[in-house]
Phi, psi and omega in degrees: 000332199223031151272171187292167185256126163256094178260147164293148189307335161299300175325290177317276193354310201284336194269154176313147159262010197292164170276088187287145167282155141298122193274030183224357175194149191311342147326115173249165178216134215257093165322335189281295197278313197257042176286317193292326175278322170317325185281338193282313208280327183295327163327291203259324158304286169243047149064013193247137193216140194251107160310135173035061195281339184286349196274341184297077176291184212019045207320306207303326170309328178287322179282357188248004159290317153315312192278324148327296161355283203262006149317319173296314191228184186255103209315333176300315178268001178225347178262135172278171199217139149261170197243112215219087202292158167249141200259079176272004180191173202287112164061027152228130173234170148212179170250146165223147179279136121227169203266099199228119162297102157220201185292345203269327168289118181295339175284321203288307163351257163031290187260325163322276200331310179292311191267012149258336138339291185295295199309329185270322162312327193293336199271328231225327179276294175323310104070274183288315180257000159314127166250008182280350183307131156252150164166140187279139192280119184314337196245297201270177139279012165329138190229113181239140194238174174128198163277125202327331176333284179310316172320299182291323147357308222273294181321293188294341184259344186254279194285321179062060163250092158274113180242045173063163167331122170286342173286325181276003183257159186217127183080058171300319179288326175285310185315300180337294193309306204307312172260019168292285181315332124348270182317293149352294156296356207053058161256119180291140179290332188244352152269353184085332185317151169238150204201146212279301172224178181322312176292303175296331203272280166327301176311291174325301170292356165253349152276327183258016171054053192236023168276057209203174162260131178277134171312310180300002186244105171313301199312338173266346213292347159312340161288325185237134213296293209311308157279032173266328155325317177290196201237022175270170201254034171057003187281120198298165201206131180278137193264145186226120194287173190298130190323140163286144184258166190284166172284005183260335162309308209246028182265336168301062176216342190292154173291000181288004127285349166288070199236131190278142201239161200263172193262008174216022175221193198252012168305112169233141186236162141286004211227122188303293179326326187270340166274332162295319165324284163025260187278003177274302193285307186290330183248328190066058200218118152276066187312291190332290170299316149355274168288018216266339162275010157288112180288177211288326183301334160275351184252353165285334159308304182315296189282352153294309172315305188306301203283341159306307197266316159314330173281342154260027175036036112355086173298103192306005197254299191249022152065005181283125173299166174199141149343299200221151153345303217266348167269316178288338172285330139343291170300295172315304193325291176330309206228016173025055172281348202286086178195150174352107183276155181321154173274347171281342157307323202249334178272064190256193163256334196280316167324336187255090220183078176299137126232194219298305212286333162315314183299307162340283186287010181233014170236049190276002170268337175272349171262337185274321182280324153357000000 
């Protein structure tokens, strides 16, 4: 506890570099360079140890709150004191006091509680107006650069990755990474669960809809503004993936139950890319390129319209009836529908009815870029 300290170079990066005071003498310290000698002169100078003083943000505020403090008053009459025997020579100790500003004291409490408040609005109004943000997108190749805003837009309306309300998120990029480091592991984000690769892993979150943060995992509350409010003492928590499960957990996930049905014949695959091979060659329907200007919610209309309008032997292009399927793929053939419908046909609300096997076939962009 009252041993010397080391932070990594991110750390120091995070404390101010401005000339912090000692909030008990006129000594001052260029935090980016002296947190460690700073801490020794406070120690060894005034008997004084700052808890977990690297974790403090607007560290240089706290100290200049302290130092307004103790002009007033006396460091003896508001600090609690331990008592610390020291060993100076072989079969001689003594005790000595020292002084520890920590979380145990309610004023300090306090001001932690505030100035990690503040320090997480200030992080959130850049936030909003950086247009300098880059980052590659967890599902696609997309390489994006603008406001973090726009991104998450991208995650959520492209992929229906939810990470909740934008307005309440903070530390946009550290969220990313963690869950980028997720994926990486083959870890579901929102059970914690591990899966043997990338595929199995993506199936799963996409039958139990687990493309999302579970609320109930303390382990995100760092993101989101709304907990910066409460009475929690704010101590950040590493994230770590989820036990590996046995293979009897995770085989119901495998694609051999997964067979994708192609959209306008009895053709079925496990595998997205060969039903798209597919319908480019036997239909001559380039889904992938098609669709490819399409948001996600439109293209979930779309193969409900397709799978719709085959089922009633229907042309999805000129809406002309047939007896039987195999006559209308004639037709189509014949008459060369099989190619994009107006988007005011399929860009309806009665079109929009995700299910499971849709979902599968519309994230056909993350399995062919993949």
């Amino acid at each position: 506890m009252f041993g010397p300290l080391n932070f990594s170079e991110q750390k120091r990066a995070s404390l101010s570099a401005a000339a912090a005071p000692c909030p008990l003498c006129s000594d001052t310290f260029d935090l980016s360079l002296q947190i460690d000698l700073f801490m020794k002169h406070l120690f060894e100078k005034h008997d004084l140890v700052i808890e977990d003083m690297q974790k403090i943000p607007k560290l240089v505020n706290y100290l200049d709150y302290w130092q307004v403090k103790f002009q007033n008053t006396e460091l003896s009459s508001i600090v609690p004191s331990l008592d610390i025997e020291l060993n100076l020579e072989a079969n001689n100790s003594t005790k000595k006091k020292y002084y520890l500003l920590s979380t145990l004291m309610r004023e300090d409490k306090e001001l932690r509680q505030r100035l990690r408040l503040e320090n997480a609005l200030d992080q959130q109004e850049f936030e909003r107006t950086d247009e300098k943000c880059t980052q590659n997108c967890l599902f696609c190749r997309l390489e994006y650069k603008g406001i973090r805003k726009d991104f998450l837009e991208h995650l959520s309306s492209q992929h229906n990755l939810q990470l909740g309300n934008p307005q309440n998120l903070v530390f946009v990029d550290e969220l990313i990474q963690a869950i980028k480091a997720k994926f990486d592991a083959f870890c579901c984000i929102y059970c914690e669960k591990t899966f043997p690769d990338r595929a199995v892993l993506k199936e799963h979150m996409r039958k139990k809809i687990h493309k999302r943060i579970n609320p109930n995992n303390k382990n995100y509350d760092k993101f989101y503004i709304v907990n910066y409010t409460g009475n929690d003492d704010g101590e950040e928590v590493a994230l770590e993936p989820g036990e590996r499960n046995s293979d009897s957990e995770y085989s119901d996930w495998t694609e051999s139950d997964t067979l994708i049905n192609c959209l306008f014949c009895d053709v079925s695959e496990p595998d997205i890319n060969k039903i798209c091979m597919h319908m480019q060659s036997a239909h001559r329907f380039n889904f992938p390129q098609l669709a490819a200007h399409l948001e996600f919610y439109q293209r979930v209309k779309l193969v409900n319209f397709l799978r719709k309008q085959m089922h009633m032997k229907k042309c999805p292009n000129c809406d002309e009836e047939f007896k039987d399927k195999e006559t209308l793929r004639v037709h189509m053939k014949e008459a060369g529908c099989f190619v994009l419908p107006e988007v005011a046909k399929f860009d309806q609300p009665e079109y929009y009815f995700p299910t499971y096997e849709n979902d599968v076939f519309l994230t056909y962009l993350e399995d062919v870029e993949d």
